[in-house]
N, C-alpha and C positions, 0 to 999 in steps of 0.2 A: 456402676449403674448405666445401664442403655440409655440413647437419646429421648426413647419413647417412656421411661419411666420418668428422667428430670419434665420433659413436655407436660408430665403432669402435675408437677409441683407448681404451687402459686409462682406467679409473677414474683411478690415480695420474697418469698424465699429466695429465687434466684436470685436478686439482687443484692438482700444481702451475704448469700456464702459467696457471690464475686468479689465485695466489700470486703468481707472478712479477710479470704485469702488474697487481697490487694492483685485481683486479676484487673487487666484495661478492658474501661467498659465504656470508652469513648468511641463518638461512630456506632455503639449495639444502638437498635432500634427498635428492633422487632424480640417479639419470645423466643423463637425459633435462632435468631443470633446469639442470642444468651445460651442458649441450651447448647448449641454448636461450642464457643466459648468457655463453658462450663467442663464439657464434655473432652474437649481437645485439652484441656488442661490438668488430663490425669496423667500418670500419680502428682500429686503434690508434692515440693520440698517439705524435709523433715522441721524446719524452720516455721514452716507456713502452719504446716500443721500443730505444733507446740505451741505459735503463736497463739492459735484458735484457742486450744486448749483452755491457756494461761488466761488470756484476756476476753472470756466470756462476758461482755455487760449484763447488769442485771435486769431483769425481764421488769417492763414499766407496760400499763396499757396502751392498748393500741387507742390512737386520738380517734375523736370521732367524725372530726371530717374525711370526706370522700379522697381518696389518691389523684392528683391533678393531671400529673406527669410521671416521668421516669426516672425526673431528678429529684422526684421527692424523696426515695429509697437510697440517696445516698448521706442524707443525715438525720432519718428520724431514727429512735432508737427500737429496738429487735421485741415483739409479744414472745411470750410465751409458747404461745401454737407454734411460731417460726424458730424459736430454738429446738424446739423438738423435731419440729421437719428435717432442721441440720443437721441434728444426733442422728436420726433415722438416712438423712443422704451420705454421712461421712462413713455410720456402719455396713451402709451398702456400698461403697466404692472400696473398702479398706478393711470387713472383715471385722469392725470393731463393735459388739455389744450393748447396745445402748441400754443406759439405765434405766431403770423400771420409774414409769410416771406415774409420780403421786396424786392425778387429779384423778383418776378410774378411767384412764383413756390406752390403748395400746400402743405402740411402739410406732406404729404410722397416723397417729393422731385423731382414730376413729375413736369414740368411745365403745366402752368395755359391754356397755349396756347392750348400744345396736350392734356389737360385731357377736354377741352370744347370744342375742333374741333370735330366735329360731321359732317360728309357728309349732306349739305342740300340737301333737297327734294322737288322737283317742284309739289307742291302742284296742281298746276293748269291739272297735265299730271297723275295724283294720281285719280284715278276712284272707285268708290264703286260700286260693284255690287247689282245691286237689287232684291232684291225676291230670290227664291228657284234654283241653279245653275239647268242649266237645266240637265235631262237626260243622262248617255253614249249612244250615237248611238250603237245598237244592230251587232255584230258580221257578216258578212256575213254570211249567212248560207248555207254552200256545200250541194249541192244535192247529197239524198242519194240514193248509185248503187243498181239499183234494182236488187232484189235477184232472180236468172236464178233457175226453178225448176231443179230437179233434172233428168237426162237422163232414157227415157224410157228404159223399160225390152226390151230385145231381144223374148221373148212370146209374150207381148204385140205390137213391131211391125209387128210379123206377125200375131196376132188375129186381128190388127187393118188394118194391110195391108197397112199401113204406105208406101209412097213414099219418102223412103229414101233421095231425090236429093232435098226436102225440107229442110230437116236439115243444119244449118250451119257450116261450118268448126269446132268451138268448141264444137258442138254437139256431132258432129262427133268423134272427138278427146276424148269427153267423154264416149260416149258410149263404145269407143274400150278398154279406158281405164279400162272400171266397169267390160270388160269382159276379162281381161288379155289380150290382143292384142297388141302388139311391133306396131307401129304405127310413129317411129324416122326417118326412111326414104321417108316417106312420103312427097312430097313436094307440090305436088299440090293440090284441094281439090279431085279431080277427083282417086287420090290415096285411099284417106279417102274411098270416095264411094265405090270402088271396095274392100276392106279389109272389111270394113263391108257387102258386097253381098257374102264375101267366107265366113263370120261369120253367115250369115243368112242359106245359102243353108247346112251347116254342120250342124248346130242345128233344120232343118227339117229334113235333113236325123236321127239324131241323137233320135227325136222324133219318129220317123215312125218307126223305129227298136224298142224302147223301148214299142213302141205301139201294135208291132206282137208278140212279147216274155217277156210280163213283169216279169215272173216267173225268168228267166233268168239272175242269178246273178254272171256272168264273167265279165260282164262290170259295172255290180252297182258299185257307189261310194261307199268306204268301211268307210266313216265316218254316213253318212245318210242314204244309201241303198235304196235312191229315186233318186238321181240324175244319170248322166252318165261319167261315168270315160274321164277325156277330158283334164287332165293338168299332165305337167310333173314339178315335182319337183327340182329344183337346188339349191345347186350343186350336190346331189345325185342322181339326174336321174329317182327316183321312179314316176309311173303311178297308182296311187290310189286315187283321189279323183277326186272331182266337182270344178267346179270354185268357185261356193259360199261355200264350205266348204272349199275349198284353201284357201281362203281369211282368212275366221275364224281363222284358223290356224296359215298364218303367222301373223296374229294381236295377236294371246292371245299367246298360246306357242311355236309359232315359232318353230316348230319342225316337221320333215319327221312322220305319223303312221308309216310306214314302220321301218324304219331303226335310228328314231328318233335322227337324223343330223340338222345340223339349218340350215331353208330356207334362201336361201338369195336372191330366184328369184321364180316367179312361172309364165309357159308360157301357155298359152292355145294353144291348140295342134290339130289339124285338120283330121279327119281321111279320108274325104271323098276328 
């Protein structure tokens, strides 16, 4: 028998098959010594074990006071239950048979009752399925948002001549956005429209000037020198670029040409 199976026999059992087989049990303290003790002391002499045999006492009750100590187990006399533990530890270390117990209990001291009671089963209410379980039902599948192109050029809706009052509200809202346009006060759509016709009619003016004096570079953008100087940089205040090279700017290095301060706002700016 393993460490881990004497570990599970009572305390008293151990003590008495050390008793029995006259092992020293002086200094043990703990269960775990005993079990080391126990265990280190196989095989037993043929002596020891004859002894056992022969000089079985006979099984008296167990008293009914509580176990005090450890020296108690070395003079009360052995229950019944504990001689059977020892028939069941000597057949386990040595191979030997133990006798069949006459109280209706098994061979490791459970009864016969609880080691055969087994929940029955209504066989009748007991179903086997047949064939291949079917299928998981497939996921509902969320329809997906369809993806909004992206908001026309301010060029484009005046080469198109686009009727702005088609646009809807978030159109609107994006358009203002692409072109740097404060757009937070706005509350009706009729707001929206009117911001975007003051964004239309400046960047016609804005064209028709660049269109009489292209040579004319006080107003070029000083990052591209094609566009038209139209935004004010914050929080330093500088007038030197385009909207689309504003943008560039505060995406990649965030920094004023001018005075090369970090953006932290860019307004498109209205001259007309």
């Amino acid at each position: 028998m393993d460490p881990a199976a004497l570990g599970d026999l009572s305390l008293g059992t151990l003590h008495s098959y050390a008793r029995i087989y006259h092992l020293p049990t002086i200094g043990v303290l703990e269960k775990p010594d005993l079990v080391r003790l126990i265990y280190n002391a196989q095989p037993l002499a043929d002596r020891y074990e004859c002894a056992f045999r022969t000089s079985l006492p006979d099984p008296s009750p167990r008293p009914a006071e509580a176990v005090a100590n450890d020296a108690y187990w070395l003079w009360r006399p052995l229950t019944e239950a504990e001689l059977r533990d020892i028939d069941y530890l000597v057949s386990q270390m040595y191979g030997i048979d133990p006798e069949p117990a006459p109280t209706g209990r098994t061979s490791n001291g459970v009864p016969r009752a609880a080691a055969t009671s087994e929940p029955r089963r209504d066989r009748s209410s007991t179903t086997v399925p047949s064939g291949p379980p079917p299928p998981p039902s497939p996921a509902p599948s969320v329809p997906a948002r369809p993806v909004e192109p992206p908001p026309p050029s301010i060029p484009t809706i005046i080469a198109n001549q686009t009727d702005i009052r088609s646009f809807t509200a978030r159109q609107l809202k994006a358009i203002l956005a692409a072109n740097l346009v404060d757009y937070q006060h706005a509350v009706e759509k009729q707001d929206l429209i009117d911001k975007l016709e003051v964004l239309l009619n400046n960047t016609r003016a804005e064209l028709a000037a660049y269109t009489k004096s292209p040579d004319e570079e006080e107003n070029n953008c000083r990052v591209c020198y094609d566009g038209v100087i139209n935004c004010l940089i914050l929080e330093c205040g500088h007038m030197a670029t385009c909207v689309e090279c504003a943008k560039r700017l505060q995406a990649t290095v965030n920094a004023c040409p001018i005075c090369r301060q970090p953006i932290t706002r860019v307004v498109h700016v209205f001259k007309t």
